[in-house]
Each structure stands twice: as structure tokens, then as C-alpha cells.
N, C-alpha and C positions, 0 to 999 in steps of 0.2 A: 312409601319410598320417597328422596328424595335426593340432593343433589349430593348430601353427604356418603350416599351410598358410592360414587366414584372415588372414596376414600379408600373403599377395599378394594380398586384395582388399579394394577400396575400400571407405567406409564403408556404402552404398546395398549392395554384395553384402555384406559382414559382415550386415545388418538379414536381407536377403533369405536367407540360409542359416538364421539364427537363426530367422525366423518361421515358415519352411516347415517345418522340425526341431520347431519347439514346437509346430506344426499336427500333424505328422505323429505325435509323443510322444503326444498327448493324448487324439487320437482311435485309437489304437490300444491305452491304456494303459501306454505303455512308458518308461521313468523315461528320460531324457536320459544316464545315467550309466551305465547297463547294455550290455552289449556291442552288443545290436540297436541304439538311441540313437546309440550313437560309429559305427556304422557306417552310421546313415543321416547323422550330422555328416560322415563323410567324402563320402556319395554327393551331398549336397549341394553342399560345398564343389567339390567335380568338373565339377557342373552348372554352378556360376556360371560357372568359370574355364572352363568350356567355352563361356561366353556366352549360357546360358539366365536369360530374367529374369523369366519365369512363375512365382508361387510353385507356381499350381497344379499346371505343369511338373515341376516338383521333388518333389513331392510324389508324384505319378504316379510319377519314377524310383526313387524310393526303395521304396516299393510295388511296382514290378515287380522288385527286386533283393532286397528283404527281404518275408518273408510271413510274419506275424501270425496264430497262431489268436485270433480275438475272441471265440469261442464256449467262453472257459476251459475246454474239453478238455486 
């Protein structure tokens, strides 16, 4: 997957992957660009075209697919 996959969704799921991704980056610390980042942009992009439109949704799978230590261990 990759960023051209945001090609087959409309403009309401493009917003929805972008903000649940820049929710998910921020509160976890994780720069958009770094390899965890591009793979929650993929698990995102997954979700919409699966027809999830909860950001919260999104947000939760990417979280249960990718685990973050927060406690800079």
C-alpha cells in the first residue's frame, strides 16, 4: 500500500484518514514520516475503503496494529 491508495477515496475519506493519522501521530509522538506514521497512513487508508467513518474507529485500529512505547523506554 501506499500513498496512492488515497486516490480511490473521496474527498470526506482523504480529510478522514488525514485527521485520524495526525490524531494518532501526535498523541503518540510519532513524526507522520517515520516508518510507524506510514503504516498507520496505510492502516487508515484500509479502514476507510473498508467503509469505516469513525475517526475514533481508525484510530483504535491503528493502535491495536501498531504499539507505541509512551513511556520513552
Amino acid at each position: 500500500m501506499s500513498l496512492l491508495s488515497l486516490l480511490y477515496l473521496d474527498d470526506h475519506g482523504v480529510d478522514l484518514v488525514s485527521d485520524a493519522v495526525r490524531q494518532w501521530c501526535q498523541a503518540r509522538h510519532v513524526s507522520i514520516q517515520s516508518i510507524q506514521g506510514q503504516k498507520a497512513l496505510n492502516i487508515a487508508v484500509d479502514k476507510v475503503l473498508a467503509g469505516e467513518t469513525s475517526p475514533a474507529a481508525i484510530v483504535d485500529a491503528i493502535d491495536s496494529e501498531i504499539h507505541v512505547d509512551l513511556t520513552g523506554k
